[in-house]
C-alpha positions as CSV (number, residue, x, y, z in Angstrom):
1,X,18.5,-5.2,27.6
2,X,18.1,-8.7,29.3
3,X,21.6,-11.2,28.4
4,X,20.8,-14.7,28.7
5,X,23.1,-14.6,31.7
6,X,19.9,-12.8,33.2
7,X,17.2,-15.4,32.3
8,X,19.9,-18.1,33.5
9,X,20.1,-16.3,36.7
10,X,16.2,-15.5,37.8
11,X,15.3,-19.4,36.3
12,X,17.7,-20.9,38.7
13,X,19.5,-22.8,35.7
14,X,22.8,-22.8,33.9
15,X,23.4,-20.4,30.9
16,X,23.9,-24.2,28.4
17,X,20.3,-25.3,30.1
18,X,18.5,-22.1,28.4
19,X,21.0,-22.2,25.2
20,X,19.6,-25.7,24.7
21,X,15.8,-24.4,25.6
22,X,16.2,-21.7,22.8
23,X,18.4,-23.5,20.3
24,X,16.4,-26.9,20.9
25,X,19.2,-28.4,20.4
26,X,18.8,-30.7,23.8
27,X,16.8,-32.4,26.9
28,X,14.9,-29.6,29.1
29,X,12.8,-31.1,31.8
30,X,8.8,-29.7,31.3
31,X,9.3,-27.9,34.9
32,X,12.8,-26.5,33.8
33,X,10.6,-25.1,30.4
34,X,7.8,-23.3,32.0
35,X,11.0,-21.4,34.6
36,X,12.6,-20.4,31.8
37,X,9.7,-19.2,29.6
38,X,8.7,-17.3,33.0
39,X,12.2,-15.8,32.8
40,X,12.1,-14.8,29.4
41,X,8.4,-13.4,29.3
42,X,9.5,-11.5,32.7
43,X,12.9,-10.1,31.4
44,X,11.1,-9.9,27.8
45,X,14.6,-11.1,26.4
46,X,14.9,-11.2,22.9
47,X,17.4,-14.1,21.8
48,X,20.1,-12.8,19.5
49,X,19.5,-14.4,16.0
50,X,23.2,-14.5,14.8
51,X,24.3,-16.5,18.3
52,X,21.5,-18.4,17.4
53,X,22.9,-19.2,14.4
54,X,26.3,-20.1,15.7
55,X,24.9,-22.7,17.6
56,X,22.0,-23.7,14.8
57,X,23.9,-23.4,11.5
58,X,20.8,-20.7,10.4
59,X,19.8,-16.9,11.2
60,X,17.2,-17.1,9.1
61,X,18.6,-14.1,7.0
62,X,19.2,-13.8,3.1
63,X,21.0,-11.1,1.1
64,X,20.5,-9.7,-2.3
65,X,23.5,-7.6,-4.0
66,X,22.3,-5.5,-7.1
67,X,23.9,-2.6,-8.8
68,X,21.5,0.1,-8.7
69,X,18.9,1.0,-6.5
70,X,17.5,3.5,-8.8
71,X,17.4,1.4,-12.0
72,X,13.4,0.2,-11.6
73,X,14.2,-3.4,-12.8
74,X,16.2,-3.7,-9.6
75,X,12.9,-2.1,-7.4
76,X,10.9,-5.3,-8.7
77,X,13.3,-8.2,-8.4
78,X,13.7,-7.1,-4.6
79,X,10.0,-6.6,-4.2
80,X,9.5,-10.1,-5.0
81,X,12.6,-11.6,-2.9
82,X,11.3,-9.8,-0.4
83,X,7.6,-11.7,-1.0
84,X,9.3,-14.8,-0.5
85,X,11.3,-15.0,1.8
86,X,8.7,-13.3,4.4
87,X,6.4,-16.8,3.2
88,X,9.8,-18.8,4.5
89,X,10.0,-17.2,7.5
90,X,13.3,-15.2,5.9
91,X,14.7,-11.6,6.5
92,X,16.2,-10.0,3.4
93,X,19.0,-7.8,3.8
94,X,19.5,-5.5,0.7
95,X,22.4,-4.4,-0.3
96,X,23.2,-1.6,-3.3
97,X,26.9,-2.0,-4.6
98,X,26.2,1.3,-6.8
99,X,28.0,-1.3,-9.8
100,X,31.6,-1.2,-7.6
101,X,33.5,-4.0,-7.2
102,X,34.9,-2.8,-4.0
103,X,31.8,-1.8,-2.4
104,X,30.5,-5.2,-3.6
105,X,33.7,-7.2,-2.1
106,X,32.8,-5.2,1.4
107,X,29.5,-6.4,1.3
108,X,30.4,-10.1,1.0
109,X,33.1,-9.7,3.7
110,X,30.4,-8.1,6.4
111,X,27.6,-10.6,5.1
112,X,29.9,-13.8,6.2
113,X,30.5,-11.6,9.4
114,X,26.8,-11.8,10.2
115,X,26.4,-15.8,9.1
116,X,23.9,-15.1,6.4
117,X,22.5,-18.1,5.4
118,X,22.8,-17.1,1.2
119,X,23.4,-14.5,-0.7
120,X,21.4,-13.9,-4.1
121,X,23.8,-11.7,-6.6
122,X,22.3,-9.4,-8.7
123,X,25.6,-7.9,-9.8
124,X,28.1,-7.3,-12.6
125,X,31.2,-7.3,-10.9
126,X,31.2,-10.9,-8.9
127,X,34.4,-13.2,-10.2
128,X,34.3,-16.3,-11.3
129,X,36.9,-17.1,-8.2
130,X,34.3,-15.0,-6.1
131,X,31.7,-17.9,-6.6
132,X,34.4,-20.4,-5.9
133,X,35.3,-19.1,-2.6
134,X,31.7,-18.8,-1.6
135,X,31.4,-22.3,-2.3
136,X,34.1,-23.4,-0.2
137,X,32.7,-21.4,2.6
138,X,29.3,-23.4,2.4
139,X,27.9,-19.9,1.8
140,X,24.5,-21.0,-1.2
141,X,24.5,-18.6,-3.7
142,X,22.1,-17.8,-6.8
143,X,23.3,-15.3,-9.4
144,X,20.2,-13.4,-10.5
145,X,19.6,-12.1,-14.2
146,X,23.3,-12.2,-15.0
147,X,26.4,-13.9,-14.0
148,X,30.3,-14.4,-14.2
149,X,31.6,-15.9,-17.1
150,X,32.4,-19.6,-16.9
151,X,31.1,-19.8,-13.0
152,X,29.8,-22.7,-11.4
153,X,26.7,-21.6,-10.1
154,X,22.7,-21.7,-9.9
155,X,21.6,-18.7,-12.2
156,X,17.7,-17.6,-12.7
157,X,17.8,-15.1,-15.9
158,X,15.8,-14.9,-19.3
159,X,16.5,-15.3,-23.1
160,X,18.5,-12.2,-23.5
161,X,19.9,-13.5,-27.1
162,X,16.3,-14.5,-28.6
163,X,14.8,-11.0,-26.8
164,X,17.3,-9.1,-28.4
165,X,16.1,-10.9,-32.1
166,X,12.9,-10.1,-32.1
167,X,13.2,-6.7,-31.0
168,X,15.6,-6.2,-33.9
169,X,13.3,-8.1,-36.2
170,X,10.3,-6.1,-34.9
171,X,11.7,-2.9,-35.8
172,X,12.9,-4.1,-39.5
173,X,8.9,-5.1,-39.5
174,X,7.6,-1.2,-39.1
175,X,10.1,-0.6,-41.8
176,X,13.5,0.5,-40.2
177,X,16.2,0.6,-43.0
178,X,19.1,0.7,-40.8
179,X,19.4,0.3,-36.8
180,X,21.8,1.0,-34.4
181,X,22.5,-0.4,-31.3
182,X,23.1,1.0,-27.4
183,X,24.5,-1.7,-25.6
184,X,24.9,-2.5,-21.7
185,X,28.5,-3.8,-20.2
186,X,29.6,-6.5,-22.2
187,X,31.8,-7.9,-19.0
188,X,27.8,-9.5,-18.1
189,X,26.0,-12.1,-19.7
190,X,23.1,-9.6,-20.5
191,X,25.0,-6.9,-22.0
192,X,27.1,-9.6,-24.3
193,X,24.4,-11.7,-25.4
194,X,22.1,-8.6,-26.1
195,X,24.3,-7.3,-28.4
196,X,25.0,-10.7,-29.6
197,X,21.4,-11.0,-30.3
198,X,21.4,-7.3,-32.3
199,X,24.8,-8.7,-34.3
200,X,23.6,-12.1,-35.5
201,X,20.4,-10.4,-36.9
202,X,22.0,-7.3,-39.2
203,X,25.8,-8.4,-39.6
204,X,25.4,-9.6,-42.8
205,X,22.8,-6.8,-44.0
206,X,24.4,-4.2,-46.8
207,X,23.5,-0.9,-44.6
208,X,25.5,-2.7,-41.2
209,X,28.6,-0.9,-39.5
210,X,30.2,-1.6,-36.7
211,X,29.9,2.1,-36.1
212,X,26.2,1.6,-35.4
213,X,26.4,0.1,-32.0
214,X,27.8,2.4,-29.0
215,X,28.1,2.2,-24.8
216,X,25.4,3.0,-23.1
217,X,26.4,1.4,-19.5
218,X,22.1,0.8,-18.3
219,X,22.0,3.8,-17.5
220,X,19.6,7.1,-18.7
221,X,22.5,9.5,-19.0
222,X,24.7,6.4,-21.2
223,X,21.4,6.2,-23.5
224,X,21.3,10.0,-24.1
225,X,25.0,10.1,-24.9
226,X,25.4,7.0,-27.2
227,X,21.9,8.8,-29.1
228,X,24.2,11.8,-29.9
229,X,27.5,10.0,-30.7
230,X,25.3,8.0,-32.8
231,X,23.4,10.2,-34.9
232,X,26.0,12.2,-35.1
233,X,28.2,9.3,-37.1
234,X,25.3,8.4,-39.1
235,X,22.0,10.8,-39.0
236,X,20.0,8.4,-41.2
237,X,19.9,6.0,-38.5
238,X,15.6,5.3,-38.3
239,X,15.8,2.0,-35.5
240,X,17.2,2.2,-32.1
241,X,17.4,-1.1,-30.0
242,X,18.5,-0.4,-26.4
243,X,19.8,-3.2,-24.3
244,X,17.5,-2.1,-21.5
245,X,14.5,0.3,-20.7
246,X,16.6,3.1,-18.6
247,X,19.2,3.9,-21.8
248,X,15.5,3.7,-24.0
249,X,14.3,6.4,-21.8
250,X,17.9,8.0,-22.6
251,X,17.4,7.6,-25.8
252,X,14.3,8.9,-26.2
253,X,15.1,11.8,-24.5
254,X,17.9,12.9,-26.7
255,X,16.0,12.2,-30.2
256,X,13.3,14.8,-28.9
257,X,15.9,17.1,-27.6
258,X,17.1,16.9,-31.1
259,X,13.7,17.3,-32.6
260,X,13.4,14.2,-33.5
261,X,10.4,12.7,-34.1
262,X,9.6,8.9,-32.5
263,X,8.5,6.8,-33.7
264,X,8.1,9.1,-37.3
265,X,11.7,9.3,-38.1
266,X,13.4,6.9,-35.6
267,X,11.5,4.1,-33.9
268,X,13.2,2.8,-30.1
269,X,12.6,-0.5,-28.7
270,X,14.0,-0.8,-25.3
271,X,14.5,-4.2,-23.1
272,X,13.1,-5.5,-19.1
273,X,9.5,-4.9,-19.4
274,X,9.8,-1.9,-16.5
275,X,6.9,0.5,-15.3
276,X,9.2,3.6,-16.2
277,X,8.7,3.0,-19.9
278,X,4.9,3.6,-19.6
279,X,5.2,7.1,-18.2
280,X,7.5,8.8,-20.9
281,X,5.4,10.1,-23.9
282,X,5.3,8.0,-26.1
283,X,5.3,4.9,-24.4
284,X,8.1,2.6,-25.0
285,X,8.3,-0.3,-26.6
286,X,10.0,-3.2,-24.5
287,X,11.3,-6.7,-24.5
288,X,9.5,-7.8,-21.4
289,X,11.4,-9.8,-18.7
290,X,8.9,-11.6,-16.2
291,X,11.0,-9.6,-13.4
292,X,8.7,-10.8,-10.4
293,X,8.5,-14.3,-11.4
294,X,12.4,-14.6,-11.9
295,X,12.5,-12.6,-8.2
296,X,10.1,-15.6,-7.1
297,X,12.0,-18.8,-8.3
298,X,15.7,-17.5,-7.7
299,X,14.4,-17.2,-3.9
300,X,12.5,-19.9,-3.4
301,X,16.0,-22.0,-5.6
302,X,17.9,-20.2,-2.6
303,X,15.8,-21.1,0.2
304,X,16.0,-24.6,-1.4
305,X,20.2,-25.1,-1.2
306,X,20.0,-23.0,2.4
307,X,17.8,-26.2,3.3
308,X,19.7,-29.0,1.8
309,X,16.8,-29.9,-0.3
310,X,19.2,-28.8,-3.8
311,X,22.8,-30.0,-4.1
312,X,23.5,-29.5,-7.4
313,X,23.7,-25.7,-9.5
314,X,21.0,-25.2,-11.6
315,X,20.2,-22.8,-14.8
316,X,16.3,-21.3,-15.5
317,X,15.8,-19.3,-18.5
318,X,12.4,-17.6,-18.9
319,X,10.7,-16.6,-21.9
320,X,10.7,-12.6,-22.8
321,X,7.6,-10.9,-24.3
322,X,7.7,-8.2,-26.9
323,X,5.2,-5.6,-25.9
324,X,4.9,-3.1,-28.5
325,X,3.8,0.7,-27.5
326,X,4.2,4.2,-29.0
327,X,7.7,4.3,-30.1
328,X,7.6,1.8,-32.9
329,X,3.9,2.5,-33.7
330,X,4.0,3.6,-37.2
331,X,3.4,2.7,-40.8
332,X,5.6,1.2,-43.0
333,X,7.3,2.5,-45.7
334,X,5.5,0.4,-48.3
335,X,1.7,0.8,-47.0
């Protein structure tokens, strides 16, 4: 491969002469130009984006960190970062942290190595002292879905409290008499406010326990075993709220495993709005996220600090959408 000591040589210029040609960054005579596009188009050198960067402050690269590649709600947000930044003229670099806070700390470490220009999070286990530190780096950031308690930063997400009410309100509707709840790590703002929303709405009814509500860690194997702990501490349990769609389809799962029938004997209403809720039998019900559009804004809010157009942190909560399906698709009690 062709250096730039190369171009500098065949041009008949100095190596700072082309570094200012291809950083633009200073005066290049028109003659001195068309030698050293000749040079490059003869060489066919291909600058290096990350010295570029050095010497331009940009290399025109993002990152998104997110916990788990085969969680479906994860799939969309990147499809959509993705979107974006391509219309900016960004490359995303994607990043998996399989939800561990080491793996996660490596990534940030290698990212500042390469002079990414932002990071968007996607993650549980960011610190509070982890968005500090950013921050005094210069390193814009935008926490996506869910963020550090008590951090300082720009955060894209949806009504997680008011979601989690009306699916517990929906399910009291078809004519659920008492409803547990599987809930997602309460260390997040999702998880916590989720099951806030579920404990606010049944706390003070007669049939409520504290025993109704068990870990299901978003994930389909947590939703299958908080289902059995579950019914087996109270098998008169009709309503299930999950705190997302992958422990729904858990949940569903293990109900029909143990003959079960949904939504006849226990109604499930799940939480994101994912595709992978309209291929189980029955369908899901779902609070609905607007995943693509929150994938759209938090880049585009990135972009935006990355160009000095934002200064200060911003917070954008969408709406959520109740989309009712199969598994809550039965008559009440009293019809």
């Amino acid at each position: 491969m062709a250096t730039i000591r190369d171009v500098a040589k065949l041009a008949g210029v100095s190596v700072a002469t082309i570094s200012r040609y291809i950083n633009k960054n200073g005066y290049v005579n028109e003659d001195t130009k068309l030698r050293v596009e000749q040079a490059i188009k003869t060489l066919q050198y291909e600058p290096n984006a990350i010295a570029r960067g050095l010497a331009g402050r940009k290399t025109g690269t993002i990152a998104l960190i997110f916990p788990d590649i085969t969680n479906p709600f994860f799939a969309e947000l990147a499809r959509a970062v993705e979107d974006v930044a391509r219309m900016y003229g960004y490359t995303v670099i994607l990043c998996n942290s399989d939800n561990q806070a080491d793996k996660e700390q490596t990534y940030i470490k290698v990212l500042k190595q390469r002079y990414v220009d932002g990071i968007l999070f996607a993650s549980y286990n960011l610190r509070s002292d982890d968005v500090e530190a950013l921050k005094s780096e210069k390193i814009p950031l935008v926490m996506l879905d869910r963020a550090p308690r008590d951090a300082s930063c720009s955060i894209v997400s949806s009504k997680h409290l008011e979601g989690a009410q009306m699916a517990v309100q929906h399910l009291m509707d078809v004519g659920c008499k008492k409803i547990a709840h599987i809930y997602g790590p309460q260390e997040t703002v999702t998880g916590r406010e989720r099951f806030m929303g579920y404990e606010q709405s049944v706390k003070n009814l007669p049939w409520y326990s504290p025993s109704l509500v068990e870990p299901g860690y978003f994930r389909v194997d947590g939703g299958m075993a908080a289902v059995e702990n579950l019914m087996q501490r109270h098998p008169d349990i009709d309503g299930i709220f999950a705190g997302n769609d992958t422990m729904a389809v858990g949940a569903l799962k293990k109900l029909q495993r143990l003959g079960l029938r949904v939504p006849d004997q226990v109604a499930l209403v799940g939480f994101d709005g994912i595709d992978l809720t309209l291929i189980v039998e029955p369908e899901i019900t779902t609070v609905a996220q607007p995943i693509y559009d929150m994938g759209m804004l938090s880049t585009r809010l990135l972009i935006k600090k990355i160009e000095g157009d934002i200064q200060e942190e911003q917070t954008h909560l969408f709406d959520v959408t109740l989309i009712q399906r199969g598994s809550t698709e039965r008559k009440r009690n009293d019809e």
